[in-house]
C-alpha positions in Angstrom: 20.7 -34.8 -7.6 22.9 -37.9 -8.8 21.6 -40.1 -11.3 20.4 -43.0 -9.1 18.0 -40.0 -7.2 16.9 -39.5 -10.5 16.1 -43.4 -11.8 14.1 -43.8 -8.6 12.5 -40.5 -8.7 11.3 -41.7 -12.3 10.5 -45.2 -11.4 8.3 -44.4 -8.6 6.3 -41.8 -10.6 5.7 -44.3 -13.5 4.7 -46.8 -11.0 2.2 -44.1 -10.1 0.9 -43.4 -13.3 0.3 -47.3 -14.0 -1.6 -47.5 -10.8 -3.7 -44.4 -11.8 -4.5 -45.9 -14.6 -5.5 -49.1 -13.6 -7.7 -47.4 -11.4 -9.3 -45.3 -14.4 -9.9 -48.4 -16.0 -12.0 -50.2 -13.4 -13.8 -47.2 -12.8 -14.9 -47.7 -16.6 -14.8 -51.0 -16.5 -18.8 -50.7 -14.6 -20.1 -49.3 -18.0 -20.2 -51.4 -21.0 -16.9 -51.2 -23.0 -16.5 -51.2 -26.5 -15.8 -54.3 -28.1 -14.1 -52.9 -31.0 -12.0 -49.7 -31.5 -10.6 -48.7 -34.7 -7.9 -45.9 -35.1 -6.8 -44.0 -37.9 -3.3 -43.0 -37.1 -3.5 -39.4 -38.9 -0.6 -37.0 -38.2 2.8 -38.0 -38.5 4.1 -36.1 -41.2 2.6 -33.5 -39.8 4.2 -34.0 -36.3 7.8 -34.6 -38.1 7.2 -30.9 -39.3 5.8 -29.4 -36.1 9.0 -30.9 -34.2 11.5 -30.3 -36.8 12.3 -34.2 -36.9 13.9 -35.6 -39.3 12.3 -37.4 -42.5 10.3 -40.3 -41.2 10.8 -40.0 -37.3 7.0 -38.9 -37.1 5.9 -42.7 -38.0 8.8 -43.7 -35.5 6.8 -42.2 -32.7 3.4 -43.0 -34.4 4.7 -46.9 -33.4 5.3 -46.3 -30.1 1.6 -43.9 -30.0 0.3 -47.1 -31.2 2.1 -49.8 -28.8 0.6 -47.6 -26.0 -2.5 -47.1 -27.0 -2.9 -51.0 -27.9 -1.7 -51.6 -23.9 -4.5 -49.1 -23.2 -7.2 -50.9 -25.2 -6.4 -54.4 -23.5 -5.9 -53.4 -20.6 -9.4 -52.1 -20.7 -10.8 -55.9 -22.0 -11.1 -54.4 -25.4 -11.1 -57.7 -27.7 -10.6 -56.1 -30.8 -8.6 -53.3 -32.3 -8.2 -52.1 -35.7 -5.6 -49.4 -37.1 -5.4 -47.9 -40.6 -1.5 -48.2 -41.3 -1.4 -47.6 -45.2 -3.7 -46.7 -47.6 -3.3 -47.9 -51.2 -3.8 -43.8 -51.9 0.0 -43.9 -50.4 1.3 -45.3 -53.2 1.1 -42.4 -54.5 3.5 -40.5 -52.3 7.1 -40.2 -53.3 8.9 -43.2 -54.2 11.6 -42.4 -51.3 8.7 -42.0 -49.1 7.3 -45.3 -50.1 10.3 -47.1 -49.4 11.4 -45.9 -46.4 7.6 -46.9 -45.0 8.0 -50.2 -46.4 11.1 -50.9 -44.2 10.1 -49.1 -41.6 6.7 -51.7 -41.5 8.5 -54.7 -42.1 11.1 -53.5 -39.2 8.0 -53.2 -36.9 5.8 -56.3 -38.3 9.0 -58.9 -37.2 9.3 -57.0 -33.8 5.7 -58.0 -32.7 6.1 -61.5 -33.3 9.1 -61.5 -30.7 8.7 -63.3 -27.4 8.5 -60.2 -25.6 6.1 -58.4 -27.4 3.1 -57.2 -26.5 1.2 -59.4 -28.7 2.5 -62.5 -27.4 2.0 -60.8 -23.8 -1.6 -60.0 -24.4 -2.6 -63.3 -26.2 -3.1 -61.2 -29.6 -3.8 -63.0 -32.4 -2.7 -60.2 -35.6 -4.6 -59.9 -38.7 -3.1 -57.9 -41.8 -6.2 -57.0 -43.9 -6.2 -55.4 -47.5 -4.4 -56.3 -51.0 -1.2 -57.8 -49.5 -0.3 -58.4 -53.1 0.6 -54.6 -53.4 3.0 -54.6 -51.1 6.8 -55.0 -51.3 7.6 -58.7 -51.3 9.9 -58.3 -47.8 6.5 -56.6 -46.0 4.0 -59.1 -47.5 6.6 -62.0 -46.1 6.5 -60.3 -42.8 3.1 -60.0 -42.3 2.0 -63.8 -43.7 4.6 -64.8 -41.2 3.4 -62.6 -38.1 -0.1 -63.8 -38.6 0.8 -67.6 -39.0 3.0 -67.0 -35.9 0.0 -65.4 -33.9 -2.9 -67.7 -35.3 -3.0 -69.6 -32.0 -3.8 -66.7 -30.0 -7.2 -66.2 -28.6 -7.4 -63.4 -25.8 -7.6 -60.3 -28.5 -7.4 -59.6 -32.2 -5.3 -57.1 -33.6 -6.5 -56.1 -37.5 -3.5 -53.9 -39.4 -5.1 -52.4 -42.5 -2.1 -52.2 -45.1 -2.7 -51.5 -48.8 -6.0 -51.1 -48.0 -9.1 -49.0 -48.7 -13.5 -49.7 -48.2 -13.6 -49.1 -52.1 -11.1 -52.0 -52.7 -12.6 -53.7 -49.8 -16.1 -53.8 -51.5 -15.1 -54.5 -55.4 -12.4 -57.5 -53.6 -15.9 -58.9 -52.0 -18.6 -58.5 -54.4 -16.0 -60.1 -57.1 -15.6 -63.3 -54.6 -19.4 -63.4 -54.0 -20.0 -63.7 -57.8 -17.9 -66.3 -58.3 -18.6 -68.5 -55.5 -22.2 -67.8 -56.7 -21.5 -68.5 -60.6 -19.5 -71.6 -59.4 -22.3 -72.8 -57.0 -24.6 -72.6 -60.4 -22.7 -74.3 -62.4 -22.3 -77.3 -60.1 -26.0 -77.7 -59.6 -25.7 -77.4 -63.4 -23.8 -80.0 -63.7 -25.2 -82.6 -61.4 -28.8 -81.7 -63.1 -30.1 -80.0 -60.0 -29.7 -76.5 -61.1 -33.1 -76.7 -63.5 -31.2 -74.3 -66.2 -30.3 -71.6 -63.5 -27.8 -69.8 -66.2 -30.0 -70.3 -69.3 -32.2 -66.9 -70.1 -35.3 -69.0 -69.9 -35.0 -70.5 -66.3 -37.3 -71.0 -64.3 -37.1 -67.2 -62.1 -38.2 -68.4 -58.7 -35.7 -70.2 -58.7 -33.2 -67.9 -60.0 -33.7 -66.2 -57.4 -32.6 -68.2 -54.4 -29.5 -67.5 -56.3 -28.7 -63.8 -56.0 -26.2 -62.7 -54.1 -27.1 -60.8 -50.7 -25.5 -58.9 -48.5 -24.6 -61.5 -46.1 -22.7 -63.2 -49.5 -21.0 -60.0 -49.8 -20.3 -59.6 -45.5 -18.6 -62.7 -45.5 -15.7 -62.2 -48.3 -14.9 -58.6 -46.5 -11.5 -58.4 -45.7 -12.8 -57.4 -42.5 -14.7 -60.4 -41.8 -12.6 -61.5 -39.3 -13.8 -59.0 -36.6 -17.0 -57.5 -35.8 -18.3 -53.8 -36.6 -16.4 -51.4 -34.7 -18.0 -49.4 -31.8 -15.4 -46.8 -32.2 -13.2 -45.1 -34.7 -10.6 -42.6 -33.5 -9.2 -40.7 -35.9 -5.9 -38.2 -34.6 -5.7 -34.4 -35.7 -9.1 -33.3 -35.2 -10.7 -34.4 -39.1 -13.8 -36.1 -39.3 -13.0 -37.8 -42.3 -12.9 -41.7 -42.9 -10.6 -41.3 -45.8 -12.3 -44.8 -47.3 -12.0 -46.7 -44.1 -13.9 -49.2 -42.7 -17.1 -47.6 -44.4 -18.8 -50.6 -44.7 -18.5 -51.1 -41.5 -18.7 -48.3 -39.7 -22.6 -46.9 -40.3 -23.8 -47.2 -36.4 -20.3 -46.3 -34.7 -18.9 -43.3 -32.6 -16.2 -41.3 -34.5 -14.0 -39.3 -32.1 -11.9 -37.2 -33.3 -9.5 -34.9 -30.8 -7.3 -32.3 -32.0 -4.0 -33.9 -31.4 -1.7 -35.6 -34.3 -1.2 -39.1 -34.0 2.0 -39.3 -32.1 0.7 -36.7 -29.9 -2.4 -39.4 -28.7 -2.9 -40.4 -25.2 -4.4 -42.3 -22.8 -6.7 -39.8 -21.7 -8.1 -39.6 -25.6 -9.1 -43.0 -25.2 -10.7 -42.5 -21.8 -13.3 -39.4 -23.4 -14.0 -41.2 -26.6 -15.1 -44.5 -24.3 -16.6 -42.2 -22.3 -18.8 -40.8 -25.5 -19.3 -44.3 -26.2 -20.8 -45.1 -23.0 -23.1 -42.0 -23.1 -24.2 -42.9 -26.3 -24.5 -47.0 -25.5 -28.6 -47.7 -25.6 -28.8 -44.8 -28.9 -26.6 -47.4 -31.1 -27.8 -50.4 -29.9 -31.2 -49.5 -30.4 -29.8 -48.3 -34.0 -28.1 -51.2 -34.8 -31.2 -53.1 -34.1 -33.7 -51.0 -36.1 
């Protein structure tokens, strides 16, 4: 078979595929969907070993898991997706390790803000959430310039969790929330309208209109800008969190099938929407109560 045979052969099977697809997708698209699917991308090293790869080639096909799966989700009318790309815990990996993440991310982070990517071809407008401060000064560049170069899309969001953790997550938020409190006292203070708020022998109704709630603490998450997710997958079969999202996450699905991360299909993401769907009216009902 010569090698134009073969480029039509392929063509017409992966026009096949798409169509199949697309026809999963509507069938569904009659349940409700998920608004908001998070992934931890678990695996890669693992797959690098497994495949005899080279150093680092598992996170090469990790990306290209992750492109897919982000066509997948949009395709589907999924508005938000969030993925767990470094952990501040990675740090602590060799410093070889480290750096050969840290160019492969800012290698990736400038490719998605390319006219032909698939954020500018699904309207996605990217989010990088965590202590960007951590990271390498060429990354952190990256990402502040992907996100200003996004902020005008509206169709989807795409959150990428980088030197992140909950635990970080949570101190970063309750530390905001007390200052913007003590500052908020010490205006009224000032203007006479706080009645002694900060002196021991205030007044303690009043006080109390002043603690800090959990909407105070909600709303300097990191992960303010999208709503609890429906959804976390998380590749290679654990049913850990590994301090993600655990704030958010207390009336979500976890799904978590026994493939490594670059390993993860379409047809992964069909059964955990499927699980979702099955389970739709028990977390609603939960997430009312």
């Amino acid at each position: 078979m010569d090698k134009g045979s073969t480029s039509h052969e392929t063509q017409r099977f992966g026009s096949f595929g798409s169509f199949f697809r697309r026809c999963i997708l509507s069938i569904l698209s009659i349940a409700p969907i998920p608004n908001h699917i998070a992934f931890i991308m678990d695996g890669n090293r693992r797959y690098c070993k497994k495949k005899n790869l080279m150093e680092g080639a598992g996170h090469r096909v990790g990306f290209s898991a992750l492109m897919a799966m982000l066509r997948y989700c949009y395709e589907l009318g999924v508005k938000c997706v969030t993925v767990y790309a470094f952990s501040i815990d990675n740090f602590k990996r060799r410093p070889e390790e480290v750096q050969s993440l840290m160019e492969l991310m800012q290698e990736k982070i400038e490719g998605l803000i390319k006219e032909e990517s698939i954020v500018n071809h699904y309207g996605i407008r990217v989010y990088f959430i965590g202590n960007l401060k951590l990271m390498s000064k060429p990354v952190r560049l990256a990402a502040e310039k992907a996100m200003v170069a996004t902020a005008s899309n509206s169709r989807a969001v795409l959150s990428i969790c980088i030197a992140y953790t909950s635990t970080d997550e949570i101190v970063h938020a309750v530390q905001e929330s007390c200052q913007e409190k003590w500052d908020e006292i010490r205006e009224l203070n000032a203007s006479g309208a706080g009645y002694g708020l900060i002196e021991l022998d205030g007044n303690r109704r009043e006080q109390g209109e002043h603690y800090i709630g959990v909407a105070d603490v909600e709303k300097h998450m990191y992960m303010a800008v999208a709503p609890d997710p429906d959804i976390i997958i998380r590749a290679s079969g654990e049913t850990r969190l590994s301090n993600f999202l655990l704030w958010q996450s207390s009336y979500c699905l976890l799904y978590s099938p026994f493939v490594l991360w670059p390993e993860i299909g379409f047809q992964h993401l069909v059964w955990a929407v499927l699980e979702f769907q099955r389970n739709y009216f028990y977390l609603k009902e939960k997430k009312k109560s």
